[in-house]
C-alpha positions, 0 to 999 in steps of 0.5 A: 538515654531517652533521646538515644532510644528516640534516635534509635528510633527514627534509625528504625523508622527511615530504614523501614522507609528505605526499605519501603521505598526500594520494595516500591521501586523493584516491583515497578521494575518487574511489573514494567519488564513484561509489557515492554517484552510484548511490545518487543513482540507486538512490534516485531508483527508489523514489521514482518508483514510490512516485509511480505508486501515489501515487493510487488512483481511487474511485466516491462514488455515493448521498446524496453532494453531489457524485457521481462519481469521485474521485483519493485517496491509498492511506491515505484512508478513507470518510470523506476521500473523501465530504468530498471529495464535498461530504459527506452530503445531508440525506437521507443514512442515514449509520447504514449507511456505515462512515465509517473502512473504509480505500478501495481502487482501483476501489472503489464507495461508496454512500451509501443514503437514510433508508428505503432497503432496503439492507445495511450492506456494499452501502452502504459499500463495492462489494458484497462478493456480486457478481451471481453470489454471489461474494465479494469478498475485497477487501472481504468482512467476517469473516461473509462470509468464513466462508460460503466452504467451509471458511473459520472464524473463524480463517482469516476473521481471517487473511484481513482481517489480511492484506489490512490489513497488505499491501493489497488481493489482486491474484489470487484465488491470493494467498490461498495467501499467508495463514497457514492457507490452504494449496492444498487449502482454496484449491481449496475456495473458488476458485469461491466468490470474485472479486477487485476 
């Protein structure tokens, strides 16, 4: 009889272990629903503002097929976007376009005509002098930028590397985040420059 009470016993003991066990792992699975619904969530977010910067909007102007503003993807370049346009007339001077300059929002591509008296800048991208002889530092090349007072070959480089690595400047002072540029070179050049 005794060793009937003792298996009875140890009976007893694992199913109190079984039912232990199984507590155990229902609650895991409640305290792990939760977090992965906010990670559902959370992921959701990122993607939604990935959607809104989706597209950028571009002006194609000049010996183009098709003029007029076009919808592309952020890493689109000149060349995309003029395909896009039904690609260069036969009058097109294709020598002044910089067919790989990656494009921007707002940005203004002419495409000049064999003969026509234009610069390379103006013809590839949205005039990096503006009418009032700012520079444009969303699109300026190193040489334009070492017009501005105090801006060498260094900072010149710089300011192209950190415009390529995080994308166009949105305010003038982003130039405060450039490696060289600190407040007394930006004071310099403030009313030197614009930002399209």
């Amino acid at each position: 009889m005794k060793w009937i009470k003792t298996y009875e016993r140890w009976i007893y003991i694992g199913a109190m272990v079984i039912g232990a066990i199984i507590w155990t792992m229902q609650q895991q699975d409640e305290t792990t629903t939760l977090p992965l619904e906010e990670q559902i969530e959370q992921n959701e977010q990122p993607i939604a503002k990935q959607e809104e910067q989706a597209s950028i909007v571009v002006d194609v102007k000049g010996a183009v097929k098709r003029t007029g503003v076009y919808e592309v993807a952020p890493t689109s370049r000149v060349h995309d976007v003029i395909q896009l346009a039904g690609g260069l007339t036969e009058e097109a001077d294709e020598t002044k376009v910089n067919f790989a300059m990656k494009v921007h929002d707002e940005m203004v591509i002419y495409v000049p005509k064999k003969g026509e008296e234009i610069s390379t800048e103006t013809a590839t991208t949205d005039h990096a002098s503006s009418s009032d002889g700012k520079i444009n530092i969303n699109t300026a090349t190193i040489e334009q930028l070492q017009t501005l007072q105090g801006i060498g070959p260094t900072k010149a480089s710089a300011i192209i590397a950190y415009r390529e690595e995080h994308g166009p400047f949105q305010k003038a002072e982003d130039l405060l985040h450039v490696n060289g540029i600190g407040q007394k070179s930006f004071e310099k050049i403030k009313e030197q420059i614009v930002v399209r």
